[in-house]
N, C-alpha and C positions, 0 to 999 in steps of 0.2 A: 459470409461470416457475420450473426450477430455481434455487435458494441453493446456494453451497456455498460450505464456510468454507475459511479460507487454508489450513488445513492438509489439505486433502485432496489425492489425486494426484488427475490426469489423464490421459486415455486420450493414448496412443502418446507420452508422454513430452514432451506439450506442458505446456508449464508455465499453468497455472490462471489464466485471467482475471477480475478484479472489476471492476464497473461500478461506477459513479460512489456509485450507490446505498447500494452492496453496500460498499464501500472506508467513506464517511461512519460508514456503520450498526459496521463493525468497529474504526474508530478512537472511535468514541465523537463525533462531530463535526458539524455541520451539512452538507448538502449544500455551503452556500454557501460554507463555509469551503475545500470542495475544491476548487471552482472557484477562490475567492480566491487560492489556495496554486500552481494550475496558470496563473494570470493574473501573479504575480509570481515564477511561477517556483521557488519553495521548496517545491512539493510532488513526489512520486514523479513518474518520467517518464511520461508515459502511451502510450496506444497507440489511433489513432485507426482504427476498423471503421467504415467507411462514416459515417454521423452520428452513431455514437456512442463516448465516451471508454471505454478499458479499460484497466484498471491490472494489469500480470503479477506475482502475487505472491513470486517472485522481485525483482524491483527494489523493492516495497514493504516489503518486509524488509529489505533494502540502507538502502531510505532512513529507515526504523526503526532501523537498526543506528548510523546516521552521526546522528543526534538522540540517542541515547541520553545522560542527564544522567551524564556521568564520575564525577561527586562522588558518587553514590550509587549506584555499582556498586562491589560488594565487590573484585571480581576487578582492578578500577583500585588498589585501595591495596595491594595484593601488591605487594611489591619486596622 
């Protein structure tokens, strides 16, 4: 089985898919917690391959970006 981490490209401009696995393993998190997150709906949107879930690193970045703690990003207290 190829790994490949969020930041690699992919061939012909398809944007890079992670499994369920692969997504846990890069958030730091339990498999179950990604299930739990895609059962109530708060995690990344996914994308279902036949019986299996795949998260496009694109929308997981998105939904990394829309979590981000405001308070402690510098660029939030610039005004």
């Amino acid at each position: 089985m190829t790994t490949h981490s969020p930041n690699q490209s992919s061939p012909a401009g398809l944007d890079q898919l992670l499994g369920v696995e692969e997504l846990a393993s890069y958030l730091g998190v339990p498999v179950k917690t990604v299930y739990d997150w895609r059962q109530t709906g708060r995690g990344p949107c996914a994308i279902r391959v036949g019986r299996h879930l795949k998260y496009a690193v694109t929308d997981v970045r998105h939904w990394l970006d829309s979590h981000r703690d405001r308070q402690s990003d510098p660029a939030s207290n610039e005004a």
